[in-house]
OpenMM code with the backbone's topology and positions (N, CA, C; nanometers):
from openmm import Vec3, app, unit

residues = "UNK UNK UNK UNK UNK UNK UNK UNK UNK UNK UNK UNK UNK UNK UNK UNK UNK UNK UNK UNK UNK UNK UNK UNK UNK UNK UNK UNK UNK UNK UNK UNK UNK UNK UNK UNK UNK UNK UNK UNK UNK UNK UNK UNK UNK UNK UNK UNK UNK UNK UNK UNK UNK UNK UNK UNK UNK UNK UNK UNK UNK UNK UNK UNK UNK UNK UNK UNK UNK UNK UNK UNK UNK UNK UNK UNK UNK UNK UNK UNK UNK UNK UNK UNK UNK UNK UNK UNK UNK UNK UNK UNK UNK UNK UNK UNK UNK UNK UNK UNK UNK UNK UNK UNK UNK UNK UNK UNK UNK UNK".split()
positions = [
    Vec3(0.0847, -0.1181, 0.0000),
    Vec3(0.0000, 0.0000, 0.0000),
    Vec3(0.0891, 0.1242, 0.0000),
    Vec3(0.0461, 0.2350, -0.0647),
    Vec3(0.1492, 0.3068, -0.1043),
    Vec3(0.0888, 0.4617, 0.0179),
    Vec3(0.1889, 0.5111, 0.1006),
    Vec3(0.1384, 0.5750, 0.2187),
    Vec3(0.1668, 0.6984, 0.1331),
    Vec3(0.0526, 0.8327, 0.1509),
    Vec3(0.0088, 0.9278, 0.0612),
    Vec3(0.0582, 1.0294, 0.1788),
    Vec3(0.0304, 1.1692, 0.1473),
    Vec3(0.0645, 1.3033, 0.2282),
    Vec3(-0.0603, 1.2942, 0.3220),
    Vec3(-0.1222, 1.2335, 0.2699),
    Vec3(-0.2872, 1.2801, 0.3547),
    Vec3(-0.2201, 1.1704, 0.5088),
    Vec3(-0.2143, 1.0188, 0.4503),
    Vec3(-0.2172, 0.9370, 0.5515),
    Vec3(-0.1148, 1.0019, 0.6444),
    Vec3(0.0145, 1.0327, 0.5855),
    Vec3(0.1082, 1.1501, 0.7038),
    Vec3(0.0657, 1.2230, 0.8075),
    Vec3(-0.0350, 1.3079, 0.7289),
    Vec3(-0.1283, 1.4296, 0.7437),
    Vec3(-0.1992, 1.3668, 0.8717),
    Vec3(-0.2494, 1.3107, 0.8434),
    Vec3(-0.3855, 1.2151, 0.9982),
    Vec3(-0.3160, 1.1643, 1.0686),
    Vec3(-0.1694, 1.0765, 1.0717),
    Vec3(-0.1128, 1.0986, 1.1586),
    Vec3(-0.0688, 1.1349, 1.2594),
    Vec3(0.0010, 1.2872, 1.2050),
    Vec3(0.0838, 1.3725, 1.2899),
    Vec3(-0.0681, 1.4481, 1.3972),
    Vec3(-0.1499, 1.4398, 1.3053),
    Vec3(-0.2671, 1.5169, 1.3602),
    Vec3(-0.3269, 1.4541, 1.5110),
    Vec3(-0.3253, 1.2799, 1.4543),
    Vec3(-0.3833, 1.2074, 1.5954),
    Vec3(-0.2466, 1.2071, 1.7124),
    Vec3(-0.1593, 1.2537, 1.7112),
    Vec3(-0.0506, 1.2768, 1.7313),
    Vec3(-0.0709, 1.4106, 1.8340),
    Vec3(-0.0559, 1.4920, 1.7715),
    Vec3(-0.0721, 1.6110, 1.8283),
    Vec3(-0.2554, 1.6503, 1.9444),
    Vec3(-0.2933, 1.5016, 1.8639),
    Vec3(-0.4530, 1.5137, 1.9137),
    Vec3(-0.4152, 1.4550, 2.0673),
    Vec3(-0.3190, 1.3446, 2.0735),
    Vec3(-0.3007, 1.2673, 2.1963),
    Vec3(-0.2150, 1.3677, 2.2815),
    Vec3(-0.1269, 1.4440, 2.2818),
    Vec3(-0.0302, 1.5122, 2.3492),
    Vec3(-0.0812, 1.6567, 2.3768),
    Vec3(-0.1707, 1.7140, 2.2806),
    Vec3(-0.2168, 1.8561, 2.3276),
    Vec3(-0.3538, 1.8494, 2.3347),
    Vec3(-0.4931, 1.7435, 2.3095),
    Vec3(-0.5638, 1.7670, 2.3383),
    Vec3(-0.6650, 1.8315, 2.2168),
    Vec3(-0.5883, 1.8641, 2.1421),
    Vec3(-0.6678, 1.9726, 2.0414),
    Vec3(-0.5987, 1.9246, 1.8818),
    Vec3(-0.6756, 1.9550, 1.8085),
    Vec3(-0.6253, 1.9464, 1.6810),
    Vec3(-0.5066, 2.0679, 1.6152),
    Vec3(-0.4168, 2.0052, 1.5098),
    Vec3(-0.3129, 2.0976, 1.4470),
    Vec3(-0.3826, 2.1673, 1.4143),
    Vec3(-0.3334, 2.3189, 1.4041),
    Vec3(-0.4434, 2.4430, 1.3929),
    Vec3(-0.3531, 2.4392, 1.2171),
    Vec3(-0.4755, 2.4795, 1.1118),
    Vec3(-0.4517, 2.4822, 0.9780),
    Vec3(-0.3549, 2.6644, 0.9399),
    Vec3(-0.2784, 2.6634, 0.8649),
    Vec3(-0.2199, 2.7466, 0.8425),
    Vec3(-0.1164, 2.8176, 0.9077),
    Vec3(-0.0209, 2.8937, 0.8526),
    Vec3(0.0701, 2.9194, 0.9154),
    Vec3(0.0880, 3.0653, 0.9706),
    Vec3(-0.0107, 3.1480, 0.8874),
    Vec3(-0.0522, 3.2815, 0.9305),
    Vec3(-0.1669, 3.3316, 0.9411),
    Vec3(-0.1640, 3.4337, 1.0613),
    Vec3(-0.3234, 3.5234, 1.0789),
    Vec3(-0.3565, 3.4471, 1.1954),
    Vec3(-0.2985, 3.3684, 1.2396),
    Vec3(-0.3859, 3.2857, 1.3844),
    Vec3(-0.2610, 3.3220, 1.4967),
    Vec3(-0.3489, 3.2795, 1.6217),
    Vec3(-0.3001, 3.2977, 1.7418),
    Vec3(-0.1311, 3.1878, 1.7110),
    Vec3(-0.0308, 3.2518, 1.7211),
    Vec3(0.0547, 3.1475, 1.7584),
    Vec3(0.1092, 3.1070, 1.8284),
    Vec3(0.0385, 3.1360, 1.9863),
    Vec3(0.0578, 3.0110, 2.0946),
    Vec3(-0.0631, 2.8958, 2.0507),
    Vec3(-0.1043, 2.9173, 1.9851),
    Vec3(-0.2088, 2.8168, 1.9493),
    Vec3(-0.1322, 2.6990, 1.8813),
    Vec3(0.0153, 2.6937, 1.8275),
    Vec3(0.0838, 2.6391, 1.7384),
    Vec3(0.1961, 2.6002, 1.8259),
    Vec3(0.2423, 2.6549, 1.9293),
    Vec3(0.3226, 2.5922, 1.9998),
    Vec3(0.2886, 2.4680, 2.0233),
    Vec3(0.4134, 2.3794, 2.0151),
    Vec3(0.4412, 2.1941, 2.0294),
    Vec3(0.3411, 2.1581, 1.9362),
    Vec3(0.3406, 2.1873, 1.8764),
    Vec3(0.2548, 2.1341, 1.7465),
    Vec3(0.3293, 2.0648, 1.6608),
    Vec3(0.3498, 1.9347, 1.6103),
    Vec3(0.4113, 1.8558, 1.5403),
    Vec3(0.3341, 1.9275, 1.4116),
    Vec3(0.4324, 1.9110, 1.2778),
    Vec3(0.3784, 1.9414, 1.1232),
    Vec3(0.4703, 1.8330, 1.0614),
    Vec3(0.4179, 1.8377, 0.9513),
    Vec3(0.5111, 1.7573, 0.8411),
    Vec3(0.5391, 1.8781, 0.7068),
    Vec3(0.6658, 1.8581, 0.6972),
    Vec3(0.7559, 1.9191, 0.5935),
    Vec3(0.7956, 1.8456, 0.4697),
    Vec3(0.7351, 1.8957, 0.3740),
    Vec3(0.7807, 1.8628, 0.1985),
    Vec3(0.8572, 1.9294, 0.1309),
    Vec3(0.9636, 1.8563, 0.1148),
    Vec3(0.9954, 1.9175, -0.0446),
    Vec3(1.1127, 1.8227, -0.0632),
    Vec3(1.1354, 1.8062, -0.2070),
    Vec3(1.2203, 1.7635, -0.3070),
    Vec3(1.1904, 1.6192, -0.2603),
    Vec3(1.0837, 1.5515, -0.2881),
    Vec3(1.0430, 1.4251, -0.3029),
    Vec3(1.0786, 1.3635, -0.1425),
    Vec3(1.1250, 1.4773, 0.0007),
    Vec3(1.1322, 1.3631, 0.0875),
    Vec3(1.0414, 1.4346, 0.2512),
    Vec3(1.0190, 1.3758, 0.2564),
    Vec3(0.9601, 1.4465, 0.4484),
    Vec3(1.0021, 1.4188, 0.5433),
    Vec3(0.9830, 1.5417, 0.6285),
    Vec3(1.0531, 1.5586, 0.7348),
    Vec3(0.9268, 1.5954, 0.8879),
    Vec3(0.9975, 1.5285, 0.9620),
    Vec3(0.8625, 1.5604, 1.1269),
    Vec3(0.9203, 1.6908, 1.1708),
    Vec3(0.8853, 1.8312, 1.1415),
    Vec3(0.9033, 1.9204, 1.2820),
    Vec3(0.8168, 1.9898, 1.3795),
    Vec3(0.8541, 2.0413, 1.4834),
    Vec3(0.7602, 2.0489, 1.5470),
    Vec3(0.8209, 2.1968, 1.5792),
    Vec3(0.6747, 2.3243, 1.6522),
    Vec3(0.6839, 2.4218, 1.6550),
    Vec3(0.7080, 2.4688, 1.7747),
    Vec3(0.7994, 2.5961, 1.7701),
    Vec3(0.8711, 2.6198, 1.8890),
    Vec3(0.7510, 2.6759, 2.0005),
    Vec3(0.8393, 2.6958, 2.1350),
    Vec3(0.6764, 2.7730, 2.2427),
    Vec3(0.6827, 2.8936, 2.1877),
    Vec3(0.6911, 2.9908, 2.1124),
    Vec3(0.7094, 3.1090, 2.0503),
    Vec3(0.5479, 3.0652, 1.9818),
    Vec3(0.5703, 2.9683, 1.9017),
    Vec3(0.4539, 2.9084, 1.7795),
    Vec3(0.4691, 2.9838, 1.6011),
    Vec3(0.6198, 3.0507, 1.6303),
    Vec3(0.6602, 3.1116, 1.4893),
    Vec3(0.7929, 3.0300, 1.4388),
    Vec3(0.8441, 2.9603, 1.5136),
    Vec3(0.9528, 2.9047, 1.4507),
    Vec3(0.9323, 2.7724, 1.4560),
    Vec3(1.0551, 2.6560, 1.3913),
    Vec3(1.0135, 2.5065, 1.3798),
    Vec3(1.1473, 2.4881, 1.4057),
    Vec3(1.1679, 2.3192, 1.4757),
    Vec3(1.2785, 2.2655, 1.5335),
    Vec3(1.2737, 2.1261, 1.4518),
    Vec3(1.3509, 2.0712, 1.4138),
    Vec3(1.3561, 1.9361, 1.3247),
    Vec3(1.3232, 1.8687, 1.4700),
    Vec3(1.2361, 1.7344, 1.4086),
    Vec3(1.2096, 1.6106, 1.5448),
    Vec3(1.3187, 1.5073, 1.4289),
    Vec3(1.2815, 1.4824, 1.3303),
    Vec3(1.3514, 1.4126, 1.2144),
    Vec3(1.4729, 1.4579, 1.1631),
    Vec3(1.5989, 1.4268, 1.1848),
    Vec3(1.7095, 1.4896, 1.1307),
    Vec3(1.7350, 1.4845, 0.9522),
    Vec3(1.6964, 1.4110, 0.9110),
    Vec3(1.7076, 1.4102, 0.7595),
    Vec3(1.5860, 1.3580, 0.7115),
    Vec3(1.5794, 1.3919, 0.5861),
    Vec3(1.4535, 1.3708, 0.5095),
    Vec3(1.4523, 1.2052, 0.4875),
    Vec3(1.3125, 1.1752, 0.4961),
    Vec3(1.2400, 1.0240, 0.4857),
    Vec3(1.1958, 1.0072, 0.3512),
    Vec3(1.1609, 0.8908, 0.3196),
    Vec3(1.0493, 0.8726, 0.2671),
    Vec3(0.9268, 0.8374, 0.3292),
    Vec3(0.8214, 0.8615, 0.2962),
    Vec3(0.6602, 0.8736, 0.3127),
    Vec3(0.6500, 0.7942, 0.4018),
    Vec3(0.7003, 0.6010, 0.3857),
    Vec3(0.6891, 0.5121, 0.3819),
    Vec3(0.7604, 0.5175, 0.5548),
    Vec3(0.8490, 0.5546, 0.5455),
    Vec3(0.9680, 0.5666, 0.6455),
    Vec3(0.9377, 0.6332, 0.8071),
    Vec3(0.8412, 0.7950, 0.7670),
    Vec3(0.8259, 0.8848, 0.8651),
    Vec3(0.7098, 0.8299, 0.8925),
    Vec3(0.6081, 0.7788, 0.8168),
    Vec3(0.4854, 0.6857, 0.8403),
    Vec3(0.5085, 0.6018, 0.9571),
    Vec3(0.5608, 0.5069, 0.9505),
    Vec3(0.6083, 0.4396, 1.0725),
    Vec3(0.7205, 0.4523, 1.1925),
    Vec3(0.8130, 0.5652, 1.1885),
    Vec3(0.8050, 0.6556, 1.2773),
    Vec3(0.7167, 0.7596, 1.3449),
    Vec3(0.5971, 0.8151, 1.2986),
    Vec3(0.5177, 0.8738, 1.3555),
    Vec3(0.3831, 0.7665, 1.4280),
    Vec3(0.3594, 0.6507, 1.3317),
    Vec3(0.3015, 0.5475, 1.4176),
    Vec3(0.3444, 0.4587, 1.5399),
    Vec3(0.4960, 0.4825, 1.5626),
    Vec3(0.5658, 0.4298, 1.6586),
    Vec3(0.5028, 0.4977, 1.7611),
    Vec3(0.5578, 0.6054, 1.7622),
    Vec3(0.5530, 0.7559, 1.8732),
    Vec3(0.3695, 0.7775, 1.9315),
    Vec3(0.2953, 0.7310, 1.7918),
    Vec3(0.1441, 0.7318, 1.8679),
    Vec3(0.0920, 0.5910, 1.8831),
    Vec3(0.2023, 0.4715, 1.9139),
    Vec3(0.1271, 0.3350, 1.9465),
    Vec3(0.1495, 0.3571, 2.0720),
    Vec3(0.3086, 0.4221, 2.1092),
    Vec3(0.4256, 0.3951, 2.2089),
    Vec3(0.3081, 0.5216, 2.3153),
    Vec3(0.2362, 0.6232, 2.3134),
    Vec3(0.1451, 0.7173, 2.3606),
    Vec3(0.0539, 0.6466, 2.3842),
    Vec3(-0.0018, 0.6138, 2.3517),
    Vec3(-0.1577, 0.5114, 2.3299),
    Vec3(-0.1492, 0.4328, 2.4583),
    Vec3(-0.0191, 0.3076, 2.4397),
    Vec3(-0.0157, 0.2374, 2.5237),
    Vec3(0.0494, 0.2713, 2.6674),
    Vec3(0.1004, 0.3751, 2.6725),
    Vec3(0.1585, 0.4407, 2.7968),
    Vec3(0.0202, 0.5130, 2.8600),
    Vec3(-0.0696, 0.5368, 2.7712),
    Vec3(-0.1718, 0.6216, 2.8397),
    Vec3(-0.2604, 0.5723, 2.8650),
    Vec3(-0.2671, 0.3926, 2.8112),
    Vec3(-0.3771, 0.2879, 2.8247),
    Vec3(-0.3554, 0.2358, 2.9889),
    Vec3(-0.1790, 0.1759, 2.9760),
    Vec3(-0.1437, 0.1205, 3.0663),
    Vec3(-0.0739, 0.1948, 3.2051),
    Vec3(-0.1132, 0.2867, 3.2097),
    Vec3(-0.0469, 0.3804, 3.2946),
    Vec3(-0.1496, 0.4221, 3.4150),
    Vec3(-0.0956, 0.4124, 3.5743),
    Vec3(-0.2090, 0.5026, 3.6551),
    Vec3(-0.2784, 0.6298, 3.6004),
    Vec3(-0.1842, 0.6984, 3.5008),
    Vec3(-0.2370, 0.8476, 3.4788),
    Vec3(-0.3788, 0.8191, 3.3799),
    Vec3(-0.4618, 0.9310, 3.3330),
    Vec3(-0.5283, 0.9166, 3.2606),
    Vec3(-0.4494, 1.0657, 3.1173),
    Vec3(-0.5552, 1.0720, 3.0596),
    Vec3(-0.4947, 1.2187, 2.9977),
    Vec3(-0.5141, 1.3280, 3.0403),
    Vec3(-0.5464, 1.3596, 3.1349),
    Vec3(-0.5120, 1.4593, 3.1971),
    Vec3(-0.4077, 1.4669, 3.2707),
    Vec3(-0.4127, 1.3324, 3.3342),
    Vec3(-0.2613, 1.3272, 3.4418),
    Vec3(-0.0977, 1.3175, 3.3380),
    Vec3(-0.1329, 1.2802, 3.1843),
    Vec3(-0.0298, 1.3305, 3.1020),
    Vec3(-0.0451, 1.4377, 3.0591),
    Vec3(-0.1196, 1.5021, 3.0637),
    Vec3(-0.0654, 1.6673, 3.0810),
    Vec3(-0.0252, 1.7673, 3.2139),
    Vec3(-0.0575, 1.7240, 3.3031),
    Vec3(-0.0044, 1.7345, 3.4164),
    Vec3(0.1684, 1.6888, 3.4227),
    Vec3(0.1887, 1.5775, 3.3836),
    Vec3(0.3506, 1.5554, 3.3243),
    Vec3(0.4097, 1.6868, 3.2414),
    Vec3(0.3671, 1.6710, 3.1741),
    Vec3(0.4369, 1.8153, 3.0604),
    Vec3(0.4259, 1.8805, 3.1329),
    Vec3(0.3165, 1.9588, 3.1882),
    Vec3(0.3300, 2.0605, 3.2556),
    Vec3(0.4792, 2.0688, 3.3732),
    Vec3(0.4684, 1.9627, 3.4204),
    Vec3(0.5699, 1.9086, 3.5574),
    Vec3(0.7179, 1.9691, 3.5342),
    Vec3(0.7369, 1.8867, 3.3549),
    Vec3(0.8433, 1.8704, 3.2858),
    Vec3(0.8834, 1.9999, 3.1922),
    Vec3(0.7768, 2.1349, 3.1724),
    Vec3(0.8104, 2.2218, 3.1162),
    Vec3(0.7504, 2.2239, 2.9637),
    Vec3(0.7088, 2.1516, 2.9392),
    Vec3(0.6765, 2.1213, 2.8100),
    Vec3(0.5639, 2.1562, 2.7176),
    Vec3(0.4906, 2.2752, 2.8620),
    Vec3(0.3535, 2.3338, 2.8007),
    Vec3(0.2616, 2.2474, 2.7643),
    Vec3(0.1474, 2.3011, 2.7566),
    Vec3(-0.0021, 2.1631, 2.7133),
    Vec3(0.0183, 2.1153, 2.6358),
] * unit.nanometer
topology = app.Topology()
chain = topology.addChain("A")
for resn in residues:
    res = topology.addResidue(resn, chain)
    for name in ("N", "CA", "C"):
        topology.addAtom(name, app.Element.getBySymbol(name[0]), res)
């Protein structure tokens, strides 16, 4: 099966859905940008992608991925990171709130 920008796309999104609670806010200008802080995105160009995620500012981006992937590649690195969430938040005393209470603990904002 051949993994598309979209399937990336829903990804990073359930991703960012498990760790902040809220969905990736669409666009990169005209919106609040603490609204964009720790916000995971995915980055294109020249046939390869890359995971970064947005600074607490919510105007700048920090590589999570050091070099460009293929589709196929960051696909199952980003499904790692939300099985490896899932099951820490399944199997864990905390619930999701008590993992945001962590970040918070740890500095890491909502």
């Amino acid at each position: 099966m051949r993994i598309t920008k979209k399937m990336l796309e829903t990804r990073i999104e359930h991703l960012n859905q498990i760790l902040r609670g809220v969905p990736t806010p669409k666009g990169y200008l005209g919106e609040d940008a603490s609204e964009r802080a720790y916000h995971y995105v995915l980055e294109c160009s020249n046939g390869g992608y890359k995971l970064n995620r947005f600074t607490s500012s919510g105007y700048g981006e920090t590589d999570i991925s050091y070099y460009r992937m293929t589709a196929r590649e960051l696909y199952y690195v980003v499904n790692s990171m939300v099985n490896m969430l899932e099951n820490e938040i399944q199997n864990s005393p905390f619930n999701p709130q008590g993992l945001t209470m962590l970040r918070l603990e740890k500095g890491l904002g909502l």
